[in-house]
C-alpha positions in Angstrom: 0.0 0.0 0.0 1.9 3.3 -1.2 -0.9 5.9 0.1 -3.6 5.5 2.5 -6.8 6.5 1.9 -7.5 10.3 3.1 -11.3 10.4 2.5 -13.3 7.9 3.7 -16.0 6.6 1.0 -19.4 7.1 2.3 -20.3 3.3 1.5 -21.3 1.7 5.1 -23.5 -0.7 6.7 -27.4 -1.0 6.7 -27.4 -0.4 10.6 -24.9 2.5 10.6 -27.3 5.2 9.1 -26.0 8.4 7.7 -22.2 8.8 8.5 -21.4 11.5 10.9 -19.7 14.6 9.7 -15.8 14.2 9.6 -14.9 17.5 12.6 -10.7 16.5 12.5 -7.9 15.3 10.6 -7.3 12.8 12.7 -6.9 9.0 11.9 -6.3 5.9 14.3 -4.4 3.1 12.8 -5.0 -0.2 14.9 -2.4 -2.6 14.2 -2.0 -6.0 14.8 1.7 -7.0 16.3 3.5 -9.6 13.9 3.9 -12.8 14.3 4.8 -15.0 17.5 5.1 -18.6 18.2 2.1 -18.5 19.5 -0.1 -17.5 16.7 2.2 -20.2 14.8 1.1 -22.9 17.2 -2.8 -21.2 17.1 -2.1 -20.5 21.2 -4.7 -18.6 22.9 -2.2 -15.9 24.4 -3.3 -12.4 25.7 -1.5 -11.9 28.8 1.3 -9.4 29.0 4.1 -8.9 28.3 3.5 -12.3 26.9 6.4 -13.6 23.5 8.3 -12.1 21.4 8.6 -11.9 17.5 9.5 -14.7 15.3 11.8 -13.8 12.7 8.6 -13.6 10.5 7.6 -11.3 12.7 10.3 -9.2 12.9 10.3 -8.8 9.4 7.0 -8.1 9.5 7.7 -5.3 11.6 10.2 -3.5 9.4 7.8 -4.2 6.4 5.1 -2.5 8.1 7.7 0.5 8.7 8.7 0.9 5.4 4.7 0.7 4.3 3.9 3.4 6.1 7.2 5.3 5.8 5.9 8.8 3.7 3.0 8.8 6.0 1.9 12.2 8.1 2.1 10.0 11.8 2.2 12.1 15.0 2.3 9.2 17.5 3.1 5.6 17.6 1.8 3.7 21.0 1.9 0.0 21.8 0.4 -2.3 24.5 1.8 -3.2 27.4 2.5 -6.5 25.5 6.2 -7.2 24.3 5.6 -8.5 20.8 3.5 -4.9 20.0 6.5 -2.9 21.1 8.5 -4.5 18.9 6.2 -4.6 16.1 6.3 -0.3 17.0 10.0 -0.4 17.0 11.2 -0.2 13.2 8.0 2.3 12.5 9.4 4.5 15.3 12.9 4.1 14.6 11.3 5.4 10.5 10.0 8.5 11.7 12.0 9.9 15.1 9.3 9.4 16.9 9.1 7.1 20.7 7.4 3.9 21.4 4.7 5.1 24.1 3.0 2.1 25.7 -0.6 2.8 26.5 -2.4 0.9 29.4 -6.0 -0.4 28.2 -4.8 -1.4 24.5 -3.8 -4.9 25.3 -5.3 -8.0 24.2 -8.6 -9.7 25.2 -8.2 -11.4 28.3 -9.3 -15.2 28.5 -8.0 -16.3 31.6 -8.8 -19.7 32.1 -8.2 -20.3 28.1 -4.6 -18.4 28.3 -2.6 -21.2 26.7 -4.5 -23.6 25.4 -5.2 -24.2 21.7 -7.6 -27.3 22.1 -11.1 -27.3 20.1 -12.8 -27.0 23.2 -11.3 -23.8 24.1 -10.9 -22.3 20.8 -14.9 -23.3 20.7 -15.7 -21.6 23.7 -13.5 -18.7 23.1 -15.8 -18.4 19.7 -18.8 -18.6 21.6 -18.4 -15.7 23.6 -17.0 -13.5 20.9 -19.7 -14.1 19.1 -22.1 -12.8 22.1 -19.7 -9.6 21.9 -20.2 -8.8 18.6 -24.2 -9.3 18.4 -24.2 -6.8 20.8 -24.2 -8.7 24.4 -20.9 -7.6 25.8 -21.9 -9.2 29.6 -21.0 -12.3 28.9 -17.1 -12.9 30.2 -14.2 -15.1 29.3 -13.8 -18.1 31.6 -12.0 -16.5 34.0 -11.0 -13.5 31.8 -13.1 -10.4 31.0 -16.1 -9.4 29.8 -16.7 -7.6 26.7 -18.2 -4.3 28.6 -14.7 -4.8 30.4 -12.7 -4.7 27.4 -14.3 -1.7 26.1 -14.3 0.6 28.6 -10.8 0.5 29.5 -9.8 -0.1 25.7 -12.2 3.2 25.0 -10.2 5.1 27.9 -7.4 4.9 25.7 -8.9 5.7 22.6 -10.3 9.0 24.3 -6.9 9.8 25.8 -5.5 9.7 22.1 -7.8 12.0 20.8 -7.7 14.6 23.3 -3.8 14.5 23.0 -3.7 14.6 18.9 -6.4 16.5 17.2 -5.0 16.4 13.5 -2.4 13.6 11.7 -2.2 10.0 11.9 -2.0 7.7 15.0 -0.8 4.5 14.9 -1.5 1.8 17.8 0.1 -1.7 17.8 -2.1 -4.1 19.3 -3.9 -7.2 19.0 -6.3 -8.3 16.6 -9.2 -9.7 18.8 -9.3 -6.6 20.9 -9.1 -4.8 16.9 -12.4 -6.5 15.4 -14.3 -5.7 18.7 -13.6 -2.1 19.4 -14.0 -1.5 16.0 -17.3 -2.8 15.4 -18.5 -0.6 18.4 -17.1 2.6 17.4 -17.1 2.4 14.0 -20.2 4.0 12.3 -20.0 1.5 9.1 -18.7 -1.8 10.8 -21.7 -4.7 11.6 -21.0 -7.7 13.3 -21.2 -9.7 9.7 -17.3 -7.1 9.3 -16.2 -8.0 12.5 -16.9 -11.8 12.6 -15.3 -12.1 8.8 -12.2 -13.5 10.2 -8.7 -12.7 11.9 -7.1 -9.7 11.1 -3.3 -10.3 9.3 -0.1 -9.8 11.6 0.7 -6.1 10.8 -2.6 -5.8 9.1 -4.7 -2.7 9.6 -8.1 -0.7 10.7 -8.0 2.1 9.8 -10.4 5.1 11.8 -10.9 8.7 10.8 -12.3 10.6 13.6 -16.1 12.2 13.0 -18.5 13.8 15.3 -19.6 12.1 17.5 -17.5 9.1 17.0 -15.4 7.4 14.4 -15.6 5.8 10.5 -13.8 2.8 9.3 -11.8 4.1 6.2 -9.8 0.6 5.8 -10.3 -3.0 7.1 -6.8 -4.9 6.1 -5.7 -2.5 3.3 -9.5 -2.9 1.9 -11.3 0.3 1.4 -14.9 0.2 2.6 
């Protein structure tokens, strides 16, 4: 991707209605960190600081920087998680800018699931997602959070972001669970059909442009919708 998209088409969903009016020049970029041994070995793994990057991932990482290297960014943050700091690092590096790790950005947690890869957790993990994105987030993890948890400390961040950069683009490294749901319920054009489509690349992309009152998706993976 040479350029990304600065106007948002208008194209959304059935649900979202009439897009709000775009009041900044601000964009959010949520990333997803590159690859780790646990995504090769299909781990359920969300606790921090949790792996680092695979070679894969590490190139990845310096792909992503050099996709992105002729864009306007003001501020590059990262999880608390060690493979989305390194996944900021060559991107940073790129454009003189620091790593700043932001609490609340981290992955989904699934506490009793952490670690497993079995069909019965990867089923149960399913289930509940799926209750998240039809719009019951009370439902919790086994022992991990619930997806009104997730939200409001992921949406903390988001806010804190937006009060400290009114204009240019933001990039966040994080995870890609956390990604589809947050996206879905701030996005004005993003349904659950969107959100349940499937797992977002390492190093791919949502891409937000900030509106009034909330926030349109401009890119899902490098797709314009």
């Amino acid at each position: 991707m040479s350029e990304l998209a600065s106007e948002p088409m208008s194209q959304g969903s059935e649900s979202s209605g009439r897009r709000a009016a775009v009041v900044s020049s601000l964009r959010l970029m949520l990333v997803r960190h590159g690859e780790t041994s646990a995504n090769v070995k299909h781990v359920l793994d969300s606790r921090p600081p949790g792996p680092p990057l695979t070679e894969l991932g590490r190139r990845q990482a310096e792909a992503l920087a050099d996709r992105l290297a002729h864009e306007p960014i003001v501020a590059i943050y990262a999880s608390t998680a060690i493979r989305t700091q390194e996944t900021a690092a060559p991107l940073a590096k790129a454009h003189g800018l620091p790593v700043e790790v932001l609490d609340g950005v981290h992955e989904l947690q699934v506490g009793d699931l952490e670690g497993r890869s079995d069909a019965d957790a990867l089923t149960e993990f399913g289930k509940v997602f799926l209750r998240w994105t039809a719009g019951d987030l009370t439902p919790a993890m086994p022992g991990g959070e619930s997806g009104e948890q997730i939200l409001e400390r992921y949406l903390a961040a988001i806010d804190k972001i937006r009060a400290d950069h009114p204009d240019g683009l933001v990039v966040v490294a994080t995870h890609g669970g956390v990604i589809r749901l947050v996206a879905e319920f701030i996005a004005d054009n993003v349904g659950p059909q969107l959100a349940n489509a499937g797992l977002i690349p390492n190093t791919g992309h949502v891409l937000l442009q900030a509106t009034e009152p909330g926030w349109h998706c401009v890119e899902w993976t490098g797709v314009e919708i």
